[in-house]
TORROLUM-709492 format. One record per residue (C-alpha): residue in three letters; x, y, z. Coordinates in steps of 0.25 Angstrom, whole numbers, padded with zeros to 4 digits, always signed. Layout:
N
ALAXYZ/...
END
This chain:
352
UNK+0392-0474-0179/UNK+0394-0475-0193/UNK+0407-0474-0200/UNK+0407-0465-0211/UNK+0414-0468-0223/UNK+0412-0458-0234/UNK+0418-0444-0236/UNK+0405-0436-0239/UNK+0390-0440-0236/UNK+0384-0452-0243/UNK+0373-0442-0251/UNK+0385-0430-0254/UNK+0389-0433-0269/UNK+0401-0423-0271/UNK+0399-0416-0284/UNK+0406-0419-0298/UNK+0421-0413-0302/UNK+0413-0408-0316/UNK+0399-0402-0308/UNK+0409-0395-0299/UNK+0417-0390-0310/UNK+0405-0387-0319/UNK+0398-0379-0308/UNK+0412-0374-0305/UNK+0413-0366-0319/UNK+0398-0361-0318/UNK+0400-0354-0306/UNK+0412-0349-0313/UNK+0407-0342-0321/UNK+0394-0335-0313/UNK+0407-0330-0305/UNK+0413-0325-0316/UNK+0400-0319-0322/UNK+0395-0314-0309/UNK+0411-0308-0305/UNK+0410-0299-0318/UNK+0397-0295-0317/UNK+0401-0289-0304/UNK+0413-0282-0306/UNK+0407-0276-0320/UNK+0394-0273-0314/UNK+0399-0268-0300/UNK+0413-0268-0297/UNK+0418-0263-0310/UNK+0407-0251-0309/UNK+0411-0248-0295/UNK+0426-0247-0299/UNK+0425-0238-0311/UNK+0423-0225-0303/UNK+0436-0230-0294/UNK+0443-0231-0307/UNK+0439-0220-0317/UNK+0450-0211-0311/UNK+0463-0222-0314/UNK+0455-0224-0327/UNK+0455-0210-0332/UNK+0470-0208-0327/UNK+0475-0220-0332/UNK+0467-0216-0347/UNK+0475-0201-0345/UNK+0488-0206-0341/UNK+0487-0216-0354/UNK+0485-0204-0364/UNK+0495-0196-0357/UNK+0507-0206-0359/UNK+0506-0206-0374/UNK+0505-0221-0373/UNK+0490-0221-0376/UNK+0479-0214-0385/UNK+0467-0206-0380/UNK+0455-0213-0388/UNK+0443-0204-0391/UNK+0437-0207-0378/UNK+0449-0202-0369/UNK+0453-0216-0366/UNK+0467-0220-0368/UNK+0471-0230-0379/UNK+0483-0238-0384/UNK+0490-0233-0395/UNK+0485-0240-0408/UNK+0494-0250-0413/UNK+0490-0245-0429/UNK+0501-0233-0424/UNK+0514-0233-0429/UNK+0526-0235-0419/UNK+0530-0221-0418/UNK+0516-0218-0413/UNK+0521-0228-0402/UNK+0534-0223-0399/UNK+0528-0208-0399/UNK+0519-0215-0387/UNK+0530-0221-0379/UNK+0539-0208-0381/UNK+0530-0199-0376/UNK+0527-0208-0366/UNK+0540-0209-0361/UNK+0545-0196-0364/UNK+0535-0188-0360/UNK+0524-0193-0354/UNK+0532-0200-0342/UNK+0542-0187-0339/UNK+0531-0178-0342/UNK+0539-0170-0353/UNK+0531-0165-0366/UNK+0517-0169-0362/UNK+0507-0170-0373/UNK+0498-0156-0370/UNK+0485-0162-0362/UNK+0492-0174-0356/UNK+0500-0175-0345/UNK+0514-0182-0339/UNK+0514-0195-0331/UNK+0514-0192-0318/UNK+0525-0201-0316/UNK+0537-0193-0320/UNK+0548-0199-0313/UNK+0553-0206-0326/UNK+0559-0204-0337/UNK+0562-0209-0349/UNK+0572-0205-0360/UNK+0575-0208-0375/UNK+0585-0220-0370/UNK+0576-0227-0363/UNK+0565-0226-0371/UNK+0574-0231-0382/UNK+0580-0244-0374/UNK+0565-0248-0367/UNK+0555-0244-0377/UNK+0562-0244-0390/UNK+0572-0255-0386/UNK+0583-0249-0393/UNK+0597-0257-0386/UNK+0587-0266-0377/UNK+0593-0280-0375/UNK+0588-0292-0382/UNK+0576-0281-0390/UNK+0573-0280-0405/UNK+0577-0266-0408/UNK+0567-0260-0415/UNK+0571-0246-0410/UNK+0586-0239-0416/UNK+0592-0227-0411/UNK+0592-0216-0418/UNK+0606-0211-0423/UNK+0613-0198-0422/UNK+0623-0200-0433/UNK+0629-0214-0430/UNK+0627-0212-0415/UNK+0613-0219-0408/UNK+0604-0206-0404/UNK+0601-0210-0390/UNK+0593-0199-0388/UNK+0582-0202-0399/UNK+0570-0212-0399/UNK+0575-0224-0407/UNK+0569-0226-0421/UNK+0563-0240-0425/UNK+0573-0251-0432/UNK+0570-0249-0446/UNK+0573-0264-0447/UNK+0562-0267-0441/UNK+0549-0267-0447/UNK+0536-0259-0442/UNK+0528-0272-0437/UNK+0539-0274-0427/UNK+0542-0260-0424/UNK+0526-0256-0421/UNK+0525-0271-0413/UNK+0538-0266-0405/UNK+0534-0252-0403/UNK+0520-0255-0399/UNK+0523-0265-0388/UNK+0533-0256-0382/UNK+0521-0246-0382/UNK+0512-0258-0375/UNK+0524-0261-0364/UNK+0525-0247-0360/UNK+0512-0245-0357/UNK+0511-0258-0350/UNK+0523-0259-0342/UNK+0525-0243-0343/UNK+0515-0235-0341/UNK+0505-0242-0334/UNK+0515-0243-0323/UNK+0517-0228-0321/UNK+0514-0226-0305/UNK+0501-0219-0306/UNK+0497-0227-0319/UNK+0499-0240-0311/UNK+0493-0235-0298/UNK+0480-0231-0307/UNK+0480-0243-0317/UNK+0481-0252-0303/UNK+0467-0245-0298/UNK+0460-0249-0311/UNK+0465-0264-0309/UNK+0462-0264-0295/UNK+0447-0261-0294/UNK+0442-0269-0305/UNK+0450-0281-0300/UNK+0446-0278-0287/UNK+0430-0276-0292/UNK+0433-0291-0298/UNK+0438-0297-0286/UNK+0425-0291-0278/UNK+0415-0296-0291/UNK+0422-0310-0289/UNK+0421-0311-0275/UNK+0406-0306-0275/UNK+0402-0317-0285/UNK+0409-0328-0280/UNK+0402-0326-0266/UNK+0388-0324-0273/UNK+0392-0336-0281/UNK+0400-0346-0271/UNK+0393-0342-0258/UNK+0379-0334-0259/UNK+0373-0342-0271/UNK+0377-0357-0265/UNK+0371-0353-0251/UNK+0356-0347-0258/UNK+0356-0360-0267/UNK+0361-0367-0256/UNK+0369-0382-0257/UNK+0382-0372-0259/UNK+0378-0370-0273/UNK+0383-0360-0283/UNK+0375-0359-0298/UNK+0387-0369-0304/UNK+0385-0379-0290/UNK+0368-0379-0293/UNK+0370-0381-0309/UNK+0375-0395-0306/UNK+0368-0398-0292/UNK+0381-0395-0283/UNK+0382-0390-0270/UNK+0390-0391-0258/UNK+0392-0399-0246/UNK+0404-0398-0233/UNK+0415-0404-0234/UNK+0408-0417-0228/UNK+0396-0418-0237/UNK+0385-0410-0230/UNK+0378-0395-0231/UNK+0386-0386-0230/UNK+0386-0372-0223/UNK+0383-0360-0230/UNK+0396-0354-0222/UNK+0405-0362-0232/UNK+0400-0356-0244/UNK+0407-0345-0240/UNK+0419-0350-0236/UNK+0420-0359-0249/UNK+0418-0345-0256/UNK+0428-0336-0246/UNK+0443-0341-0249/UNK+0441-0344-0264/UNK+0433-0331-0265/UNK+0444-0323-0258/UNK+0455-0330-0265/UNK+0448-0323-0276/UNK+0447-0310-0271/UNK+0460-0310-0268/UNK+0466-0316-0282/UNK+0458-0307-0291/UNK+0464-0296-0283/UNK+0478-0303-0285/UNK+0476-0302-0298/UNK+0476-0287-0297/UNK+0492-0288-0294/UNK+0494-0303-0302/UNK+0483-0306-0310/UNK+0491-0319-0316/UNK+0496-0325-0302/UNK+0479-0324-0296/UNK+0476-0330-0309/UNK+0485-0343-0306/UNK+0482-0343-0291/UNK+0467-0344-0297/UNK+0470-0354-0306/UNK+0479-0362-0296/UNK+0467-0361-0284/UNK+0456-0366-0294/UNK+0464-0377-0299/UNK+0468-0382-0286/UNK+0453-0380-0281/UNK+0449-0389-0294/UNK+0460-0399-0291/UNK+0455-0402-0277/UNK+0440-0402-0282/UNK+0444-0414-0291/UNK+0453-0421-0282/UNK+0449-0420-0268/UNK+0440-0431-0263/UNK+0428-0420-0260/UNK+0432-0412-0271/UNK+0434-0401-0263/UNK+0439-0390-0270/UNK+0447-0377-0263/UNK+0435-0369-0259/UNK+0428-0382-0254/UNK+0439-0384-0246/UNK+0439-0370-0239/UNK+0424-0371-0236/UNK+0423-0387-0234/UNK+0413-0390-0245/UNK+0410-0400-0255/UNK+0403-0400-0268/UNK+0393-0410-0269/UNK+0383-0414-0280/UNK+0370-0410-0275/UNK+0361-0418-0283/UNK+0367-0432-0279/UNK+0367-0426-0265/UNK+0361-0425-0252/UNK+0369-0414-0241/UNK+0366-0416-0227/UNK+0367-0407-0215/UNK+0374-0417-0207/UNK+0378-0432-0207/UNK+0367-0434-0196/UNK+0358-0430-0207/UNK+0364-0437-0217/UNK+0364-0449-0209/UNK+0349-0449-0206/UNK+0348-0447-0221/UNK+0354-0461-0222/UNK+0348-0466-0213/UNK+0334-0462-0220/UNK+0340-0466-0232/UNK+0344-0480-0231/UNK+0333-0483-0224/UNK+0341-0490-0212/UNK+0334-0499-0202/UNK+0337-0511-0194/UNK+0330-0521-0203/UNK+0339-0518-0213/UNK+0347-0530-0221/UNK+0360-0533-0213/UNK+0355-0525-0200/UNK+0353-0532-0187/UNK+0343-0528-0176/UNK+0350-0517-0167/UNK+0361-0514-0179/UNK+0364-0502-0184/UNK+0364-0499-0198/UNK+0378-0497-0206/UNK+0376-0484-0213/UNK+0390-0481-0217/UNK+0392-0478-0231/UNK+0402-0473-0241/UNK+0405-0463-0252/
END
């Protein structure tokens, strides 16, 4: 019995760090292509009837809260930063004021339908006018009854200060409260949370889709486990120890990597930032051990015990029985062969 003494098959020639990568960013971007052109010609369509009734409350509650405008066609818009500051204060006053207590309602709109808060004069002048905040700029004065601060007033703008600061001051408190204010009312929230959910949940399922189109039904119908990238530049795969593969490990290359992607777009839903490093850490991690490992394995080659070979400068065998009567063909082996006595056998052993 022969010993062997190489790693993989002496006609498997593992494929290049650049093809791999090259093929790599092609099939990256057929994913990418094929991902968007599922979600905005299926998903996105299906979900737009699930989401036209959080849109339209959503747009009604904006208009009601006096933070935004109602364009000609009905949609809510930002207030234009052309307005003077008052026209901002006026916003964030009746906001506060009325909107929110559900006192004094403009005729045709209607109160929040949170009403459990309140918010008077004082506050408004210490959290949005900043007048006695710490460590603040104070753009923002009381008024004065006599010598006396009117603490029952909206403070009036520092006449110190000029109107570039005053507009840029007044305007990002108008941007904050509607970031970190009204988009966090209870039933604001609860409705703005359905118009991120489905579409994120639309992309997830777009994503999933095309990797599995991409990663397992196009390598088994051109067979050799390649994708468009891995037939560009005549790549393929092979097991772990250099022969055919089985078409059951297309999709266990394709399972964990393609949950894990599932599962981090819908993390992203909740922390968008922390599934985007957890994305970047798993495909540099991936690459790293592409480029060092002795088989240049990478993460998903490990889950499904594959390789990626050059297929042009290759010959993939069932089996080392095959293989070896290849060889055996191949070298042309007999016993009048120089060096080869009557009754020996040939050495055949080779290396990598």
């Amino acid at each position: 019995m022969r010993q062997r003494k190489y790693t993989l098959p002496r006609h498997t020639n593992l494929a290049s760090q650049g093809n791999r990568t090259a093929a790599f960013f092609v099939d990256l971007a057929i994913f990418l292509g094929a991902t968007l052109a599922f979600f905005f010609g299926c998903f996105n369509l299906a979900f737009k009837p699930i989401t036209k009734p959080a849109n339209e409350l959503i747009n009604e509650e904006r208009i009601n809260s006096g933070l935004y405008e109602k364009g000609d066609d009905g949609e809510a818009k930002l207030i234009s930063s052309n307005n003077s500051y008052e026209v901002f204060i006026d916003s964030l006053k009746y906001y506060y004021f009325n909107y929110l207590p559900g006192k004094d309602i403009k005729e045709g709109l209607e109160a929040c339908k949170s009403k459990d808060e309140s918010y008077d004069v004082a506050w408004f002048n210490l959290n949005v006018l900043e007048i006695g905040a710490p460590e603040s700029d104070k753009y923002f004065v009381y008024q004065k009854n006599g010598e006396e601060d009117d603490l029952t007033k909206v403070g009036v703008r520092d006449e110190k200060f000029s109107d570039e600061l005053i507009n840029k001051f007044v305007q990002d408190q108008y941007v904050y409260t509607i970031q970190e204010h009204f988009n966090h009312v209870d039933y604001i929230a609860s409705e703005g949370a359905k118009l991120l959910f489905y579409p994120t949940l639309g992309f997830a399922l777009s994503a999933f889709i095309s990797g599995a189109i991409l990663y397992v039904v196009v390598p088994w119908i051109l067979k050799n486990g390649q994708t468009v990238g891995k037939k560009i530049f005549k790549l393929g795969l092979a097991d772990n120890e250099g022969y055919k593969f089985r078409n059951s490990q297309l999709l266990m290359r394709f399972m964990p990597l393609g949950v894990l992607t599932l599962s981090l777009i819908m993390f992203a839903f909740v922390h968008l930032y922390v599934a985007l490093s957890i994305t970047l850490i798993i495909f540099l991690v991936s690459f790293a051990l592409a480029m060092a490992s002795p088989k240049k394995t990478s993460l998903h080659d490990l889950c499904a015990r594959t390789i990626v070979v050059d297929l042009k400068n290759s010959i993939l065998f069932e089996n080392s029985i095959e293989e070896d009567a290849y060889i055996l063909k191949e070298d042309n082996i007999n016993p009048t062969q120089e060096g080869i006595g009557d009754g020996e056998e040939p050495d055949i052993s080779y290396e990598k």
